[in-house]
C-alpha positions as CSV (number, residue, x, y, z in Angstrom):
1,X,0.0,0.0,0.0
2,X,1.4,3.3,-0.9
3,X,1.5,6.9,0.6
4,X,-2.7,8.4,0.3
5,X,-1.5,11.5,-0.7
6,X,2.2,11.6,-2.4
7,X,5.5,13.6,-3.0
8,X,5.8,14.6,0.1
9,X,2.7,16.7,0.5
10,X,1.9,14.9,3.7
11,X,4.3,13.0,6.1
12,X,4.3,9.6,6.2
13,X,3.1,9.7,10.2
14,X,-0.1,11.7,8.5
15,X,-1.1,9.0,5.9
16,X,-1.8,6.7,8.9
17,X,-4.0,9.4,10.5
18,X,-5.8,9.9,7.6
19,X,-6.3,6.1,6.7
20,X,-7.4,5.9,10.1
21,X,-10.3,8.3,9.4
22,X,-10.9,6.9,6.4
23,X,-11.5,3.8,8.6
24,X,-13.8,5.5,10.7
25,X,-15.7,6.8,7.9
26,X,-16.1,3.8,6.0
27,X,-17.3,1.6,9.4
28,X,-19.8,4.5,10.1
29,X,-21.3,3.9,5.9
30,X,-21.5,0.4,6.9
31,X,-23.7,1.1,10.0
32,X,-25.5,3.6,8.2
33,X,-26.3,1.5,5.7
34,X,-27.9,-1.6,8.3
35,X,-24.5,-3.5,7.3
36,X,-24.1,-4.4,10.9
37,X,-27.5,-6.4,11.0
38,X,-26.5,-9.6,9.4
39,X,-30.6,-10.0,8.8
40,X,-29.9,-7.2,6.2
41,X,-26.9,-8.8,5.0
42,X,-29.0,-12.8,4.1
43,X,-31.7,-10.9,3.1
44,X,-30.2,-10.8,-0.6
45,X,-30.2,-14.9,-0.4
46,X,-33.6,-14.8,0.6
47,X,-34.8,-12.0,-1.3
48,X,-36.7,-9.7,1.2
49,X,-33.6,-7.7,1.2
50,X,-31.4,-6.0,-1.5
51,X,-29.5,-3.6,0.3
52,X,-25.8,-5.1,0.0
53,X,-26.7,-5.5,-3.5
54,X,-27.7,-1.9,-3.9
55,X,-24.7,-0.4,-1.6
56,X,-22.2,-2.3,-3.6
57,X,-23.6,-2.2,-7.0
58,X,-23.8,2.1,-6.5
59,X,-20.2,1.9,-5.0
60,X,-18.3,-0.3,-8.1
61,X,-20.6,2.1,-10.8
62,X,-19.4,5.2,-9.1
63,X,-15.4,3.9,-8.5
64,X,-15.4,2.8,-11.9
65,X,-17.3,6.0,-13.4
66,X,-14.9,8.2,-11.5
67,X,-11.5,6.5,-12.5
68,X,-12.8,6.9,-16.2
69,X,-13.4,10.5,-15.5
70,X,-10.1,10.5,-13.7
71,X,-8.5,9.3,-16.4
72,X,-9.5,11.4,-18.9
73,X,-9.3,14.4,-17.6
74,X,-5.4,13.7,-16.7
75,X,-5.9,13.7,-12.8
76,X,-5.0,9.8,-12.8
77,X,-3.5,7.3,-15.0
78,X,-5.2,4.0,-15.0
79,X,-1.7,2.2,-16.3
80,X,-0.2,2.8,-13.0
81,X,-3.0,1.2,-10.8
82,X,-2.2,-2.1,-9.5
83,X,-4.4,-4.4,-10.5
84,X,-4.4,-7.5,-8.5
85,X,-3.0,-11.0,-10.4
86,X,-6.0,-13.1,-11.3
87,X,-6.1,-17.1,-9.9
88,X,-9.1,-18.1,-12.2
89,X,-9.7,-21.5,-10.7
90,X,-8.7,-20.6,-6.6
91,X,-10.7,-17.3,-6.9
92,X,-13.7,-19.4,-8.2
93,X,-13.8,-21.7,-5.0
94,X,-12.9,-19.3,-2.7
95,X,-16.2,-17.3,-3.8
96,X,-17.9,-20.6,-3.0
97,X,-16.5,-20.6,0.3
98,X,-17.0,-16.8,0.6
99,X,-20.5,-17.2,-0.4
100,X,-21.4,-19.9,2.1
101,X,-19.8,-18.1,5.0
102,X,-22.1,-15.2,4.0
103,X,-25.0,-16.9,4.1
104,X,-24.4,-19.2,6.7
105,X,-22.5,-16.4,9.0
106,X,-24.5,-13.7,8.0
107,X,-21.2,-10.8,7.7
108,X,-18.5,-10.9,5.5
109,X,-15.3,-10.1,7.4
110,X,-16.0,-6.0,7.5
111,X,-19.4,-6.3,8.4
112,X,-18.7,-8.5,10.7
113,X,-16.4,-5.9,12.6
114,X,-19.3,-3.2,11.9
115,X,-21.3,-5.5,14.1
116,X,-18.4,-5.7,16.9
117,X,-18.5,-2.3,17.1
118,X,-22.1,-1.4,18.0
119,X,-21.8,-4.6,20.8
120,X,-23.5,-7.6,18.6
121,X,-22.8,-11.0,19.9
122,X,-23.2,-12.6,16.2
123,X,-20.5,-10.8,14.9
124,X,-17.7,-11.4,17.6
125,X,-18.4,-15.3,17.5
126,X,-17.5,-14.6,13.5
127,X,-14.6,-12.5,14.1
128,X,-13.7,-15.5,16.0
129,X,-14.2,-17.6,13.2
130,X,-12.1,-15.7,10.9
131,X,-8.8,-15.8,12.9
132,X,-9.5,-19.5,13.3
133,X,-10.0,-20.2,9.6
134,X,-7.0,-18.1,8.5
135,X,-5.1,-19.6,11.5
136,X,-6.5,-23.0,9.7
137,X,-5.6,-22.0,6.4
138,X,-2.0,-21.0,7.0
139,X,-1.4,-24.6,9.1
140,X,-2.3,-26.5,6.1
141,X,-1.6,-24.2,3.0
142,X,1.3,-26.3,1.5
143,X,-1.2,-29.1,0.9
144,X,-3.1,-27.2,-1.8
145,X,-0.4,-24.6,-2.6
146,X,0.0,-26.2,-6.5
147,X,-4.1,-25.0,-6.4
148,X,-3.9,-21.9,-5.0
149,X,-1.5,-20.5,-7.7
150,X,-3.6,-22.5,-10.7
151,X,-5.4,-21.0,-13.1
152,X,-2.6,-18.0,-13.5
153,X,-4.3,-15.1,-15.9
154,X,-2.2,-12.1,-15.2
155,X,-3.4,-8.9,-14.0
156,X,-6.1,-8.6,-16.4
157,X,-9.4,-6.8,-15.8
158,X,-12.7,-7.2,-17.4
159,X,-12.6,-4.9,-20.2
160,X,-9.2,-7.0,-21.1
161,X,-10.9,-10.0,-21.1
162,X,-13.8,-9.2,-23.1
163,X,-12.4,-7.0,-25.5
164,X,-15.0,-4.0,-24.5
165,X,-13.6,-0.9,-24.0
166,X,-13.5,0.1,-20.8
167,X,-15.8,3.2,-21.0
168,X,-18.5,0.5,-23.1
169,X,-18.4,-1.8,-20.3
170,X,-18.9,0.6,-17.8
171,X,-21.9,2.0,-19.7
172,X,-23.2,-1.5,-19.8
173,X,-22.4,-2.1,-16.1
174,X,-24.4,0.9,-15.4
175,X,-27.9,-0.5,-17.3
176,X,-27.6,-3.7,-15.8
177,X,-27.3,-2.4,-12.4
178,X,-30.5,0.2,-12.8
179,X,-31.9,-2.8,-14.1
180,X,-30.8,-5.0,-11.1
181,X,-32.5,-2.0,-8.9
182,X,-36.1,-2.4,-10.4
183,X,-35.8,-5.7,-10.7
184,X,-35.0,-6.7,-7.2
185,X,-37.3,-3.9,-6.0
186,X,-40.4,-5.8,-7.6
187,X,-38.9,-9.5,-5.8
188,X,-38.7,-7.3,-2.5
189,X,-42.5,-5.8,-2.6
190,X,-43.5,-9.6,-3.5
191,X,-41.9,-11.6,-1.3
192,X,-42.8,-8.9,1.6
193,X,-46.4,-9.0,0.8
194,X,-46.3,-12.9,0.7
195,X,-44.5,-13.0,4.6
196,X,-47.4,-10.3,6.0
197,X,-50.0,-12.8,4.5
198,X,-48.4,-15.5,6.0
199,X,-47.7,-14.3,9.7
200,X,-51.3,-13.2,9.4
């Protein structure tokens, strides 16, 4: 992780100051946006919920909008962001594996630390969880090391994969969320309506 703000602007003993209200800031979205109820959280697997969708779906269109803008406009240069190296095949199971947690858990591992802070019980016993599994994990990584580094693609994004432009695919990223929106909007007024006739 490099320096928030560089060429010596800001010390270095700053940068952790300001990540640490950046921390704060980003924790407080989270609670404000009912990501410490882990009720919110299943409610996307369920279907009477679409929050997390919505949150994250708004957050990826307006990152990916603003680094296009960025970029254009000369304030950034998209060449020199580090894009992580994709493991097609370990990435795949692990979203398994991250998926069941979610559901079953009912946090991911920030939530789960939102839900900590306001005193829920749920979300320390997950925290506890965690450590253990990466505690887990790390004891018995060399048995499925070969796996964990299969599936080697580079670091390629979406755009390079597909062949869209970048600006394209974000255009097209932008319609299917909208769409997402309405859509899951209609499942949440129907699935609501069918749980009040039920409990009465």
């Amino acid at each position: 992780m490099g320096p928030l703000i560089p060429n010596g602007i800001i010390s270095g003993d700053w940068n952790f100051v300001i990540a640490l209200l950046l921390g704060i800031a980003f924790g407080f979205i989270l609670e404000a946006s009912g990501f410490s109820s882990s009720r919110n959280i299943v409610g996307v697997f369920y279907g009477y919920n679409f929050v997390v969708l919505r949150v994250f779906f708004t957050a990826v269109i307006v990152a990916m909008v603003g680094f296009l803008y960025f970029d254009y406009f000369g304030w950034l240069d998209l060449d020199k962001i580090f894009i992580l190296p994709t493991y097609l095949s370990p990435m795949i199971a692990g979203s398994v594996i991250m998926g069941f947690g979610f559901v079953l858990g009912g946090f991911c591992p920030g939530t789960s630390y939102t839900a900590i802070a306001i005193g829920k019980i749920d979300g320390l016993v997950f925290s506890i969880g965690l450590f253990l599994g990466i505690f887990i994990f790390s004891e018995i990584f060399p048995l499925f090391k070969d796996f964990y580094y299969s599936g080697y693609l580079g670091n390629v994004t979406l755009s390079d994969v597909t062949g869209i432009p970048a600006a394209w695919f974000a255009f097209a990223f932008t319609i299917i969320a909208l769409a997402a929106f309405w859509i899951t909007m209609l499942i949440e007024k129907r699935v609501r309506k069918n749980i009040k006739e039920y409990k009465f």
